[in-house]
C-alpha beads as a LAMMPS data file, in Angstrom:
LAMMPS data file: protein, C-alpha beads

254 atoms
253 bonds

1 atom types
1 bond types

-500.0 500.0 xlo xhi
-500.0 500.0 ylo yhi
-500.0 500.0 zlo zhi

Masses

1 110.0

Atoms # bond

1 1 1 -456.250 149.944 -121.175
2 1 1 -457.676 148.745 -117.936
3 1 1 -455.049 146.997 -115.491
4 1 1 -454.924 144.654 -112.575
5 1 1 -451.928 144.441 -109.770
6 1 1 -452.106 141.545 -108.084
7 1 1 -449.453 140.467 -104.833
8 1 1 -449.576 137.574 -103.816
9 1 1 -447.999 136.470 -99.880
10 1 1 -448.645 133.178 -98.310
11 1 1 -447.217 133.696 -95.025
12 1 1 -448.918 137.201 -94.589
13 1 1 -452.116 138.175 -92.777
14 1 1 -453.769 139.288 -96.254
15 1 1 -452.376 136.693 -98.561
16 1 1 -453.804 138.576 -101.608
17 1 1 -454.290 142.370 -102.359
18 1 1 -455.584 142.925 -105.943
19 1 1 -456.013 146.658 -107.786
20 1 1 -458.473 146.965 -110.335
21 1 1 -458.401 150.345 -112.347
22 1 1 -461.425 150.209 -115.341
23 1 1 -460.608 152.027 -118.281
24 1 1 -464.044 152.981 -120.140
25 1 1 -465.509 155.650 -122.424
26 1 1 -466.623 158.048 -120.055
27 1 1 -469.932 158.544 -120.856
28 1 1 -470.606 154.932 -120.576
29 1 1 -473.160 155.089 -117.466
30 1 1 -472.645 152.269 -115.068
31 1 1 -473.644 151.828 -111.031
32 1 1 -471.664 151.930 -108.001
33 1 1 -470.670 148.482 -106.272
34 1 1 -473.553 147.063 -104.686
35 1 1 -475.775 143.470 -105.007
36 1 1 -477.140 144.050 -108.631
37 1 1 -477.801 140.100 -109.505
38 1 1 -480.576 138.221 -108.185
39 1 1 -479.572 135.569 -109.843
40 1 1 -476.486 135.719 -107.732
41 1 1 -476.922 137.304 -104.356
42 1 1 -473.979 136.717 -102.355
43 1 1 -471.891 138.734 -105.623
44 1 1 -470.804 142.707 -105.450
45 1 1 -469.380 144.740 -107.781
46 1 1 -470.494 147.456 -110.114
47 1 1 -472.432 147.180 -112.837
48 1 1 -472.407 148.406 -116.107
49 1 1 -475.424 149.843 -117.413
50 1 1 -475.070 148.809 -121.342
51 1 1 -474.519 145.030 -120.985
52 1 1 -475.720 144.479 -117.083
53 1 1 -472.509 142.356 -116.098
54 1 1 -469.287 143.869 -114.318
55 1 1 -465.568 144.922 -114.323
56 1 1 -464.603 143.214 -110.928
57 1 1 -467.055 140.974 -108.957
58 1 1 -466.746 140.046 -105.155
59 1 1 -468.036 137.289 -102.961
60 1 1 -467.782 138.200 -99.557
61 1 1 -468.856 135.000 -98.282
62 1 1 -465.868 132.794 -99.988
63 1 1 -463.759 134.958 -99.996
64 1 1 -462.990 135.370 -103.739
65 1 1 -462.508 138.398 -106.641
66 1 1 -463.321 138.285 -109.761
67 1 1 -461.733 140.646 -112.616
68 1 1 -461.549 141.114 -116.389
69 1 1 -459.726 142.789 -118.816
70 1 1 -460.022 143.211 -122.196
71 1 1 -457.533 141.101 -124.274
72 1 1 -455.875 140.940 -127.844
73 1 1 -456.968 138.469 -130.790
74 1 1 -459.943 137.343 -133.046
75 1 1 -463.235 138.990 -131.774
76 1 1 -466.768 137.094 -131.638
77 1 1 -468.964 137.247 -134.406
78 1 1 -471.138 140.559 -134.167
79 1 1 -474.246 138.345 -133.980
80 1 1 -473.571 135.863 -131.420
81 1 1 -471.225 138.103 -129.211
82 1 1 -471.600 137.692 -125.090
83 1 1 -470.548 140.123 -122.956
84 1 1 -467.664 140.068 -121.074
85 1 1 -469.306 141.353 -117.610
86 1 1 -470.178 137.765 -116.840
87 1 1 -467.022 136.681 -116.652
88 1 1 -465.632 138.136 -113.372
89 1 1 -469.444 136.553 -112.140
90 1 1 -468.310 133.658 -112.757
91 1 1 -464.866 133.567 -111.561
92 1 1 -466.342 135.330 -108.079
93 1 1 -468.587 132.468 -107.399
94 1 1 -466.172 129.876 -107.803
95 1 1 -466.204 128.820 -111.624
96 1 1 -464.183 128.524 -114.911
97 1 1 -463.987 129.834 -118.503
98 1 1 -463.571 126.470 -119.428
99 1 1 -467.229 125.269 -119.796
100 1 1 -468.150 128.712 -122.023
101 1 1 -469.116 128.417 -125.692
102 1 1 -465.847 130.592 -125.821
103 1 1 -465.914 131.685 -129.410
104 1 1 -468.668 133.889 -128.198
105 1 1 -466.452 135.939 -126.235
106 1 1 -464.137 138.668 -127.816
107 1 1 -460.523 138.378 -126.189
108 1 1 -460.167 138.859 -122.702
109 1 1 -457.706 137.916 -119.694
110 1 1 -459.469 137.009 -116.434
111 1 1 -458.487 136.146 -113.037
112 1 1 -459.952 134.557 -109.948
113 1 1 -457.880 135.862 -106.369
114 1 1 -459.091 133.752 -103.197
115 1 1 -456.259 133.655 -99.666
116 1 1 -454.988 130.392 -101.081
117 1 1 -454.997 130.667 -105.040
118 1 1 -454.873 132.839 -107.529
119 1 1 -455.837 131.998 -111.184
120 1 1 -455.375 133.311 -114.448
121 1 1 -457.010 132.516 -117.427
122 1 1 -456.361 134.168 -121.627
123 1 1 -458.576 133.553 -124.444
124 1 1 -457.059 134.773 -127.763
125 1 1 -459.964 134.120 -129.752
126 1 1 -458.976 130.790 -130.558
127 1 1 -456.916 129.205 -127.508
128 1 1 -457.944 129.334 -123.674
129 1 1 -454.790 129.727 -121.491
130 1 1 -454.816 128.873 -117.703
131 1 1 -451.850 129.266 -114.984
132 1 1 -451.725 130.190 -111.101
133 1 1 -449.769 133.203 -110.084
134 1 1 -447.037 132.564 -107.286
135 1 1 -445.996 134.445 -104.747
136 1 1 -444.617 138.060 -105.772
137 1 1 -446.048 141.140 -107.687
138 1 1 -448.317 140.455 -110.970
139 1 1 -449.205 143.279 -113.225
140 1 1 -452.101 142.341 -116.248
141 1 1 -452.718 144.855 -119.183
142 1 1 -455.173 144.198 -122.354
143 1 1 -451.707 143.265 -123.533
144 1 1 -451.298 140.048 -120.825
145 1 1 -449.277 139.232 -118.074
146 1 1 -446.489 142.065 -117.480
147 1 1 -447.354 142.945 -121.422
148 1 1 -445.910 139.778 -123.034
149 1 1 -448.239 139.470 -125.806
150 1 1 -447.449 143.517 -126.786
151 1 1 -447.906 143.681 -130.653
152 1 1 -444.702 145.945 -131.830
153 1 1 -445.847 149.314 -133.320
154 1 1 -449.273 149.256 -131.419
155 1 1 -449.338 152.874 -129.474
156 1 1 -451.778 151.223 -126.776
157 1 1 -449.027 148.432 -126.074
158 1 1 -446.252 150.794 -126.169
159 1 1 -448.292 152.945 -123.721
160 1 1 -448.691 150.004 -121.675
161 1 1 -445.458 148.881 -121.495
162 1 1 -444.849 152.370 -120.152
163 1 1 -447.226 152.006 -117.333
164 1 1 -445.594 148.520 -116.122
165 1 1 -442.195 150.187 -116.495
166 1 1 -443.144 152.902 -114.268
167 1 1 -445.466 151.559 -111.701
168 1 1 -443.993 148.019 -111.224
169 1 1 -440.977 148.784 -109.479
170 1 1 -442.468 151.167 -107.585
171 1 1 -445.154 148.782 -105.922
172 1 1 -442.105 146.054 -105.880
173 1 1 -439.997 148.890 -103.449
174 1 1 -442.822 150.287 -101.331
175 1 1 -443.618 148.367 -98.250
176 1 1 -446.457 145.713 -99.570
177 1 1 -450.124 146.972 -97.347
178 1 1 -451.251 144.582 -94.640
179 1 1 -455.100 146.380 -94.570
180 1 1 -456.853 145.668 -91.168
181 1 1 -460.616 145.787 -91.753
182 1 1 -461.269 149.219 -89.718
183 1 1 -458.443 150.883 -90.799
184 1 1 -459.087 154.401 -92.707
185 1 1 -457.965 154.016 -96.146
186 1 1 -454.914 156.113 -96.247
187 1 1 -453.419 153.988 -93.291
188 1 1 -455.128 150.999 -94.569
189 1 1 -452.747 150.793 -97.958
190 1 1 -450.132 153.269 -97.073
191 1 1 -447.164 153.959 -100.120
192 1 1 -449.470 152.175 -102.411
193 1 1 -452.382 154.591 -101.995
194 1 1 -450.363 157.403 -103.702
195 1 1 -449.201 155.081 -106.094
196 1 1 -452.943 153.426 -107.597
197 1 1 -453.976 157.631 -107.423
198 1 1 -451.764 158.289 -110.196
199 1 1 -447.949 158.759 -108.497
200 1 1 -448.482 162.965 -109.351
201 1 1 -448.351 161.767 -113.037
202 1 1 -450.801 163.740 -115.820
203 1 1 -453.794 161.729 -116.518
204 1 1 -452.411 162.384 -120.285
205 1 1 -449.245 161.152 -119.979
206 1 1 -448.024 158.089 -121.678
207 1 1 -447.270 156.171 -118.211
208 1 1 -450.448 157.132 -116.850
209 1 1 -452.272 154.070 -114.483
210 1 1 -455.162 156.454 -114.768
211 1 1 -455.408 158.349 -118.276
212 1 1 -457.854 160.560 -119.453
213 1 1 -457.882 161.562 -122.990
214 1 1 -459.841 162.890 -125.451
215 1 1 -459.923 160.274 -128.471
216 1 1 -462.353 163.178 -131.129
217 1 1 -465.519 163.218 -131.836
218 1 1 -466.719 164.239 -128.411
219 1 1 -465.663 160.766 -126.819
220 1 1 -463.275 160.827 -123.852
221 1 1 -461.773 157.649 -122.379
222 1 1 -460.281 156.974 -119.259
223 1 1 -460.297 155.350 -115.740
224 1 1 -463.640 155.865 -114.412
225 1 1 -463.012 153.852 -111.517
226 1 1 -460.149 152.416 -109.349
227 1 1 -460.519 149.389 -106.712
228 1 1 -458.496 147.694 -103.839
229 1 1 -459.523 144.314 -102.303
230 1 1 -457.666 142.393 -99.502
231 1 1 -458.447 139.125 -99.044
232 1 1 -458.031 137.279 -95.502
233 1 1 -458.886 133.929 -94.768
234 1 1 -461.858 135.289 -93.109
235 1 1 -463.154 138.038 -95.259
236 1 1 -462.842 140.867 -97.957
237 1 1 -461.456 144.605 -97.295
238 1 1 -463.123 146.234 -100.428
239 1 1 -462.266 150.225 -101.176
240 1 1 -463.256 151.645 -104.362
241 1 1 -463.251 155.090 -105.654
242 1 1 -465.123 156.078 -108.658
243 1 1 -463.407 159.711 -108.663
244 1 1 -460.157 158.459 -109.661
245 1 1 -457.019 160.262 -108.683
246 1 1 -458.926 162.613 -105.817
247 1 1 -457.670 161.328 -102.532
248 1 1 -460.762 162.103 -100.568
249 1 1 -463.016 160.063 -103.159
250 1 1 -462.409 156.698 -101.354
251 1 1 -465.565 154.892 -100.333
252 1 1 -465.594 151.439 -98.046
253 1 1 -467.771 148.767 -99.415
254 1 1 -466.865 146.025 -97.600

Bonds

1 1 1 2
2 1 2 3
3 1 3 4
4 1 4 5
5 1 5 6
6 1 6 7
7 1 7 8
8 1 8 9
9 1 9 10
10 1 10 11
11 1 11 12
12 1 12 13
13 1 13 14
14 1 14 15
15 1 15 16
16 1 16 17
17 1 17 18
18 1 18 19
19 1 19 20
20 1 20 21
21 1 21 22
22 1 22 23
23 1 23 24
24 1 24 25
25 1 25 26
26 1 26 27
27 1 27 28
28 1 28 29
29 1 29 30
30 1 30 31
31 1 31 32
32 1 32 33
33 1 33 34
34 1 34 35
35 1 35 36
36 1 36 37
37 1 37 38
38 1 38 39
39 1 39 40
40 1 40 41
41 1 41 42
42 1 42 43
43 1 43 44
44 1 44 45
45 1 45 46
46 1 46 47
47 1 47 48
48 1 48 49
49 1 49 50
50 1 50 51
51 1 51 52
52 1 52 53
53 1 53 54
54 1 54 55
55 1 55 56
56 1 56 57
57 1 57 58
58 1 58 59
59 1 59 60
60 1 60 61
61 1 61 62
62 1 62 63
63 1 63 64
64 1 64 65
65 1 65 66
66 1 66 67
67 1 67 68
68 1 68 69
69 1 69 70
70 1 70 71
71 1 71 72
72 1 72 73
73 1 73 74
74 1 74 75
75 1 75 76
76 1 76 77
77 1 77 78
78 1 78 79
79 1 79 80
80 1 80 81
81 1 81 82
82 1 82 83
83 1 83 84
84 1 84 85
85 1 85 86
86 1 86 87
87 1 87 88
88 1 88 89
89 1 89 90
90 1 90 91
91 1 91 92
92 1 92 93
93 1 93 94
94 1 94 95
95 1 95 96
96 1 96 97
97 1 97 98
98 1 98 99
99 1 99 100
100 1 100 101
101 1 101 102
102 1 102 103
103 1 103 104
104 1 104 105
105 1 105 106
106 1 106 107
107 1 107 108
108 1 108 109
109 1 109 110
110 1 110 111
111 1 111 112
112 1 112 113
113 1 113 114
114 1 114 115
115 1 115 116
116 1 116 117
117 1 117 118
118 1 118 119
119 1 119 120
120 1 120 121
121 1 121 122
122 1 122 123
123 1 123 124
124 1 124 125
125 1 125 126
126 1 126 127
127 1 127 128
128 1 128 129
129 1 129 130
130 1 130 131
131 1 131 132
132 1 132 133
133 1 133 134
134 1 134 135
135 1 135 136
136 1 136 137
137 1 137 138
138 1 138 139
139 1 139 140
140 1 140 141
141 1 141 142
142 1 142 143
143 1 143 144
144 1 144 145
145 1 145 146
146 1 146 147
147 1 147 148
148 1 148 149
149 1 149 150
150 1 150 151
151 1 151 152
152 1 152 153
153 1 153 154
154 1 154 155
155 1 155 156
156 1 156 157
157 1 157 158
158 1 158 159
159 1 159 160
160 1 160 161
161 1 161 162
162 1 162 163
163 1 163 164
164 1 164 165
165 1 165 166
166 1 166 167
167 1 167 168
168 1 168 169
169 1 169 170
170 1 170 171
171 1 171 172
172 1 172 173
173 1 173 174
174 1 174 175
175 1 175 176
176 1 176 177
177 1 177 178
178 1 178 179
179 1 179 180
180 1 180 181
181 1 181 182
182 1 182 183
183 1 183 184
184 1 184 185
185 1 185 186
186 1 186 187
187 1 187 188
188 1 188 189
189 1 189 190
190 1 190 191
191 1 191 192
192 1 192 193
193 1 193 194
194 1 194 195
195 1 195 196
196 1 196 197
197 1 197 198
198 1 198 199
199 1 199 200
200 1 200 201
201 1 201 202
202 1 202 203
203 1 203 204
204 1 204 205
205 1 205 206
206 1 206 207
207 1 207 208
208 1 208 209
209 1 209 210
210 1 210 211
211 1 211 212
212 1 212 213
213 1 213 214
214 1 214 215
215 1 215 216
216 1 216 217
217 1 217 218
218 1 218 219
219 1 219 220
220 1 220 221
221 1 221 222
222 1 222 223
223 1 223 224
224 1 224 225
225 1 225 226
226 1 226 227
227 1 227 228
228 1 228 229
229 1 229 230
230 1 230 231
231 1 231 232
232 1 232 233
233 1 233 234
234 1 234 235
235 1 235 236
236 1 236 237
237 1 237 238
238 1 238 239
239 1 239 240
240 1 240 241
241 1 241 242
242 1 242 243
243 1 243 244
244 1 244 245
245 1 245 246
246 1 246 247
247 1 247 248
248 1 248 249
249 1 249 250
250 1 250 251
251 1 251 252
252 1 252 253
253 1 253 254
């Protein structure tokens, strides 16, 4: 149930702030954001230790984000399935789905942020959807844009569309974050900080941007990380916390 809050201001300073909160088995091991590919050496992000790719990729040097979320349809055939952590590679350094052998890929719902564009793109499994977000607030679940492609009856769905109703109009009302670059965090984001730690809510309950619960078995899922980029014309302000929730647990990266 991982999310991404996008705003999107042409005339402001930082024309694009994007949120990335990764929901993930817990025990999945992964690294903190750093310059893992060789292959690609102007790219940071973190990387996951199972597959190698990433959640959220950044290009300082563009400026441009990367980000991917899991999405609903026909998955990839068990034998010839490619991981999803390439994708937000690819978006960071400037490329598109497009040119993919795409029925590799299970479902997913990436998007590329630079100052001047913002891009979305949905595979279903069988059709590749593109569009540009405007100006104004965007919210993506596993269940697409602002949840329209919620399945009735699906608990995860109905737990999303619980999330958007909470947190949207929230981050619509508070006063949208100009980050400078050497501001400390809490200044840096202001009313949203409080909002992408959780708004006070249980990590169990149903709105939750950052749940934690115990699925059996052993196996607990949850957000094991949360990020905030803002992206000038002239660089990247990149915050991430991998102690989700704790308001002390912010680290700068960029």
């Amino acid at each position: 149930m991982c999310t991404a809050i996008i705003s999107v201001d042409p005339a402001s300073p930082v024309p694009v702030l994007l949120v990335g909160v990764r929901d993930e088995f817990v025990a999945r091991e992964w690294e903190p954001p750093g310059r893992h590919w060789p292959d690609r050496p102007g790219l940071i992000g973190g990387r996951d230790l199972r597959a190698g790719g990433t959640w959220l990729a950044v290009d300082p040097g563009a400026p441009r984000a990367g980000v991917v979320l899991n999405g609903r349809g026909r998955m990839a055939p068990e034998d010839a399935r490619v991981s999803r952590g390439g994708l937000p590679l690819l978006a960071a350094s400037g490329g598109e789905p497009g040119g993919l052998d795409l029925p590799s890929y299970d479902p997913f719902h990436l998007a590329a942020a630079e100052p001047g564009r913002v891009r979305m793109w949905s595979w279903d499994g069988e059709n590749l959807t593109g569009r540009e977000l405007g100006p104004g607030l965007h919210m993506i679940v596993n269940s697409g844009l602002e949840g329209r492609d919620q399945r009735e009856g699906e608990t995860e769905d109905a737990y999303m569309d619980a999330r958007i109703a909470h947190f949207r109009p929230r981050l619509a009302a508070a006063p949208r974050p100009e980050p400078a670059p050497g501001e400390p965090v809490e200044r840096a984001w202001g009313p949203w900080l409080k909002l992408v730690e959780g708004d006070g809510l249980p990590r169990a309950d149903h709105r939750a941007l950052l749940p934690l619960l115990d699925v059996g078995d052993g196996r607990v899922w949850g957000t094991t990380s949360v990020t905030l980029i803002a992206l000038y014309p002239s660089g990247v302000r990149y915050d991430f916390s991998a102690d989700p929730g704790v308001p002390d647990s912010w680290t700068r990266i960029l």
